[in-house]
C-alpha positions in Angstrom: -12.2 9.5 32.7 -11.3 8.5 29.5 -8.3 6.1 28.6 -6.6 9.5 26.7 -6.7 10.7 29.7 -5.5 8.4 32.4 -2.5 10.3 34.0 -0.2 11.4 31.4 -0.6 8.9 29.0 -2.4 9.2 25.5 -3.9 6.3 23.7 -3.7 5.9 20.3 -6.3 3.8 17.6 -5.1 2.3 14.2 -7.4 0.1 11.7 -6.0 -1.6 8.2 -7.8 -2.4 5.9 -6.2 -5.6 6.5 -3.0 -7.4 8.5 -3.0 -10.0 5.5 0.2 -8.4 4.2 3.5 -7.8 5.8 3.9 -3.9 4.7 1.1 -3.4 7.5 3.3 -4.9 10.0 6.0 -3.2 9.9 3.8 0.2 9.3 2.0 -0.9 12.5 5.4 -1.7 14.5 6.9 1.5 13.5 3.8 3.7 14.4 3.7 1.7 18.2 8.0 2.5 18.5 7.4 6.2 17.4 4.1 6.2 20.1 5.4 3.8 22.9 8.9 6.6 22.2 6.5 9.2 23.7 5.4 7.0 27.0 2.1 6.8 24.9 0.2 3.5 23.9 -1.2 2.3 20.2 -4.1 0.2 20.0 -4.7 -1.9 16.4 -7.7 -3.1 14.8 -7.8 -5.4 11.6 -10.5 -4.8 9.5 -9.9 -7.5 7.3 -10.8 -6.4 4.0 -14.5 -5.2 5.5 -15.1 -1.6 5.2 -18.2 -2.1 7.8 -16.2 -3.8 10.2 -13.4 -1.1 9.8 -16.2 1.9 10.4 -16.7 -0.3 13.8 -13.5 -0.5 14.6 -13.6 3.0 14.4 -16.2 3.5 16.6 -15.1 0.8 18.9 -11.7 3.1 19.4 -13.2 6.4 19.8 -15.5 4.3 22.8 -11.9 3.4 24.3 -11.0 7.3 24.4 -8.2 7.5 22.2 -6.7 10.7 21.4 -6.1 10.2 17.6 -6.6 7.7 14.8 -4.4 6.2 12.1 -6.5 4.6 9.1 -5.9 2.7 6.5 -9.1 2.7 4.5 -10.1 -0.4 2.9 -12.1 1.0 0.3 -11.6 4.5 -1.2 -15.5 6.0 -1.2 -17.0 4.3 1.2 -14.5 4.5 4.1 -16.1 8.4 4.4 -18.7 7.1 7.1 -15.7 5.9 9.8 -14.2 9.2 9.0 -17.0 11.2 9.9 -18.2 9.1 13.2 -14.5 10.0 13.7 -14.4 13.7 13.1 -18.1 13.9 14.9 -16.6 12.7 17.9 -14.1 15.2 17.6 -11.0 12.5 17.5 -8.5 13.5 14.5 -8.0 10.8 11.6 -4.3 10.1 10.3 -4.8 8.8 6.9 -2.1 6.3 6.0 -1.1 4.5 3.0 -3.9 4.8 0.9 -6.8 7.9 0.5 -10.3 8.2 1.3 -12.4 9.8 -1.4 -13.0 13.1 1.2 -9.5 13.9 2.4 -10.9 17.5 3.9 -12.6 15.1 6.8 -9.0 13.4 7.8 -6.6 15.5 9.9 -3.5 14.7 7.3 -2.7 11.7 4.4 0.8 10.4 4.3 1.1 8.2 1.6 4.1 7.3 -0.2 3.8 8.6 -4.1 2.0 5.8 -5.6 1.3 7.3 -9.3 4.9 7.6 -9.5 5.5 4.1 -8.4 3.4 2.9 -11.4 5.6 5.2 -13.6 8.6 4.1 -13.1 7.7 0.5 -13.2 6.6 2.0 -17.2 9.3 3.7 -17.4 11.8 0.8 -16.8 9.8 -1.6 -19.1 10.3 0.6 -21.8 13.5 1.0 -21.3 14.1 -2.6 -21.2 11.6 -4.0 -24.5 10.7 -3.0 -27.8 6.8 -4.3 -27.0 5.2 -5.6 -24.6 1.7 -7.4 -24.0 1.1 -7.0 -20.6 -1.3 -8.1 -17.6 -2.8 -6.3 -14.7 -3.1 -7.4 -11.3 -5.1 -4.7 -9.7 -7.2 -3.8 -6.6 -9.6 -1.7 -7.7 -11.2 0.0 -4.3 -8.3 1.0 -2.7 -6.7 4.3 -4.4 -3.0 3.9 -3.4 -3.2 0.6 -5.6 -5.4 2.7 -8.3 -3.2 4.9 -8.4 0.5 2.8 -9.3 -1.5 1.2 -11.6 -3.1 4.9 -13.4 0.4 5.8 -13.5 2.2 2.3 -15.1 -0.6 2.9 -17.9 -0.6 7.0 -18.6 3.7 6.2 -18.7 3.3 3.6 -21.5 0.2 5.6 -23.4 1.0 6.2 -26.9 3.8 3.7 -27.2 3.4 1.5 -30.4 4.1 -2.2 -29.4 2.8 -2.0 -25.9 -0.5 -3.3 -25.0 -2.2 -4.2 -22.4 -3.9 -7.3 -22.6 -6.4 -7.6 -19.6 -6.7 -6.9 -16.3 -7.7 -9.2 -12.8 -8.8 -8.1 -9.5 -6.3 -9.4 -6.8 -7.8 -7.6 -3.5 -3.8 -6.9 -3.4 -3.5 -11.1 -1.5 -1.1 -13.4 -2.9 -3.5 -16.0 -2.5 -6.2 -14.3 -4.9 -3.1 -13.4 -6.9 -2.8 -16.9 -8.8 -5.9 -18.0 -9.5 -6.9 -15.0 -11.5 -3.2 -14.7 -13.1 -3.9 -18.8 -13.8 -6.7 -17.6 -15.7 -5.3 -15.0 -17.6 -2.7 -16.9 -18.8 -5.3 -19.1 -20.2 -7.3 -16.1 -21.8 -4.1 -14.3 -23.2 -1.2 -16.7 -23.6 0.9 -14.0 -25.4 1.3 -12.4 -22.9 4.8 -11.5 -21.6 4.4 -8.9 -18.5 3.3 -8.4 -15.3 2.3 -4.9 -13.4 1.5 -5.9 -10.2 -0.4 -3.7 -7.4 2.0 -4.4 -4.8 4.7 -7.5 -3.9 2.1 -10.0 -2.6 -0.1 -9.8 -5.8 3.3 -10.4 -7.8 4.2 -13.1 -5.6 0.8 -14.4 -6.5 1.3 -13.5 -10.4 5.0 -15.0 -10.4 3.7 -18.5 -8.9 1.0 -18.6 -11.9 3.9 -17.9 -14.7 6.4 -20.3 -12.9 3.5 -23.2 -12.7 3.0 -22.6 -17.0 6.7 -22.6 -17.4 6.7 -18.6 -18.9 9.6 -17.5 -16.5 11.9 -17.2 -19.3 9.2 -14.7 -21.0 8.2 -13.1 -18.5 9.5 -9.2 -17.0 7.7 -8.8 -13.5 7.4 -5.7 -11.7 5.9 -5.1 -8.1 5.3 -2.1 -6.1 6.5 -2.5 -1.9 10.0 -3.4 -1.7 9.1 -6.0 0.7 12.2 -8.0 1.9 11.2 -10.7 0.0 10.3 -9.0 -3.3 13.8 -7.6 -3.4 15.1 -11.1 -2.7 13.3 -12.1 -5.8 14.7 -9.2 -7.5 17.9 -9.9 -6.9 17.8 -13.6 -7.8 16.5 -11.9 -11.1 12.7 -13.6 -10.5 11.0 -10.3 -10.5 12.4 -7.7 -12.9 11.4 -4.6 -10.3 10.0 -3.5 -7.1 9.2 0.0 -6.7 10.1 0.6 -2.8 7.9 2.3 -0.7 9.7 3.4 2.9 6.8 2.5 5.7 9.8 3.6 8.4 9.5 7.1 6.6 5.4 6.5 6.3 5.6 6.1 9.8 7.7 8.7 11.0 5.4 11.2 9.9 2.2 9.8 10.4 3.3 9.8 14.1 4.2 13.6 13.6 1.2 14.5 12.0 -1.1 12.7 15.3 0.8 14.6 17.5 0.3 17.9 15.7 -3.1 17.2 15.3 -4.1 16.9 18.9 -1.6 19.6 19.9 -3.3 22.4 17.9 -3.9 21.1 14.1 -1.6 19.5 11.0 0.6 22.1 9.4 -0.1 19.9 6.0 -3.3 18.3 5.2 -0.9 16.0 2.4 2.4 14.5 3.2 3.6 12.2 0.0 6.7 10.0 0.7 9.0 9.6 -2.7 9.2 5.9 -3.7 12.5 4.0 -5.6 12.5 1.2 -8.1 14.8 -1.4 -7.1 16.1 -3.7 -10.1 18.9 -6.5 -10.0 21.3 -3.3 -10.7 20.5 -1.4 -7.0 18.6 -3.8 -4.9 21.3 -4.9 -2.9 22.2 -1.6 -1.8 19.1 -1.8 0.0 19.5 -5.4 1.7 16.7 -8.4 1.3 16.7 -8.8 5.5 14.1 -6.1 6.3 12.3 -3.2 5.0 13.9 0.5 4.4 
């Protein structure tokens, strides 16, 4: 008998495309309360930035009998193989945080509206400046982060005094972060804005501009709402973070799962609304945990 099927209780899977950043934490612990909150059990895999060892993973946890799976796919194209060893098997993938390039193979996506996070970082900057000459801190496989940045660059399109200078691949890891903003200070020292990915990469981004002495030039705008990006917001470090809601994420990704093994999703796309945070509203929101 399978481990799904061991008395009344269901086992869950879940596999990020890494546990390297704190928003997959709290996603994690919010999908085991909403779970363990049903007398069910949630097993977690770390892929660790290796779409091969996440396809594994996903093998590994159909092997243990789980009932459904949440994924977080580290890379947008070729994270289709897990999927399909998943649907083969019959076992229903929760997409979470970030697409896969074949959404009709996964259950149901709930992601949080990551091309509108990138707009209103855009939209705010332009409220804010005249010009611009920005930097990029991107990571280009995954499409959540393709995504906020797609939308910070369609928002500022066509606006005379805004460019953007160049771009750098951060993998979305604070410590990839600064070298590659290091080194595009050095290529483009005019510049005098950051669109970061996520919080980390800004973290990353922010250490590089502090270490050449640009904080006084610099606006700096994240995407996460961590607790500590809005800390840095509200100390006025970071000029934004757009605020994505993992207890929100979570609440129905866990809906979804159940659906799906109780007769088939209702949706096949849930999108969570995001909120930019600025020194004007952050503290509504509180710098001691995520909303």
């Amino acid at each position: 008998m399978s481990a799904s099927q061991t008395g009344n209780q269901r086992v869950f899977g879940a596999t990020y495309m890494t546990m390297n950043n704190p928003y997959y934490h709290v996603l994690d612990a919010q999908l085991r309360a909403g779970i363990e909150a049903r007398g069910d059990v949630l097993l977690t895999r770390d892929a660790a930035m290796d779409q091969q060892r996440q396809n594994q993973e996903i093998q590994e946890l159909i092997d243990a009998g789980v009932s459904a799976i949440f994924m977080t796919p580290v890379e947008w194209d070729t994270s289709k193989e897990g999927v399909q060893i998943a649907a083969s098997a019959g076992v229903p993938v929760i997409v979470v945080d970030a697409l896969v390039q074949d959404g009709s193979l996964a259950a149901c996506s709930v992601v949080s509206d990551n091309y509108q996070a990138g707009v209103l970082c855009a939209q705010h900057l332009l409220s804010v400046r005249d010009s611009a000459k920005i930097l990029l801190l991107e990571h280009i496989s995954a499409q959540s982060a393709a995504e906020r940045i797609q939308g910070f660059k369609d928002t500022i399109m066509g606006h005379e005094g805004f460019e953007i200078l160049g771009s750098g691949e951060s993998d979305g890891q604070i410590e990839n972060a600064m070298p590659v903003m290091e080194e595009l200070l050095r290529q483009y020292p005019e510049a005098d804005t950051l669109m970061a990915l996520n919080d980390p990469s800004a973290f990353g981004g922010l250490a590089a501009i502090q270490g050449a002495g640009l904080s006084d030039r610099f606006l700096v705008y994240g995407v996460d709402g961590s607790p500590e990006g809005k800390a840095l917001v509200s100390d006025r470090f970071m000029t934004a973070t757009c605020a994505q809601f993992p207890y929100k994420v979570a609440e129905e990704a866990v809906a979804q799962a159940y659906q799906a093994i109780e007769g088939g999703c209702e949706r096949r796309e849930v999108i969570v609304p995001v909120e930019l945070l600025t020194a004007d509203n952050v503290d509504q929101y509180g710098t001691d945990g995520w909303q």
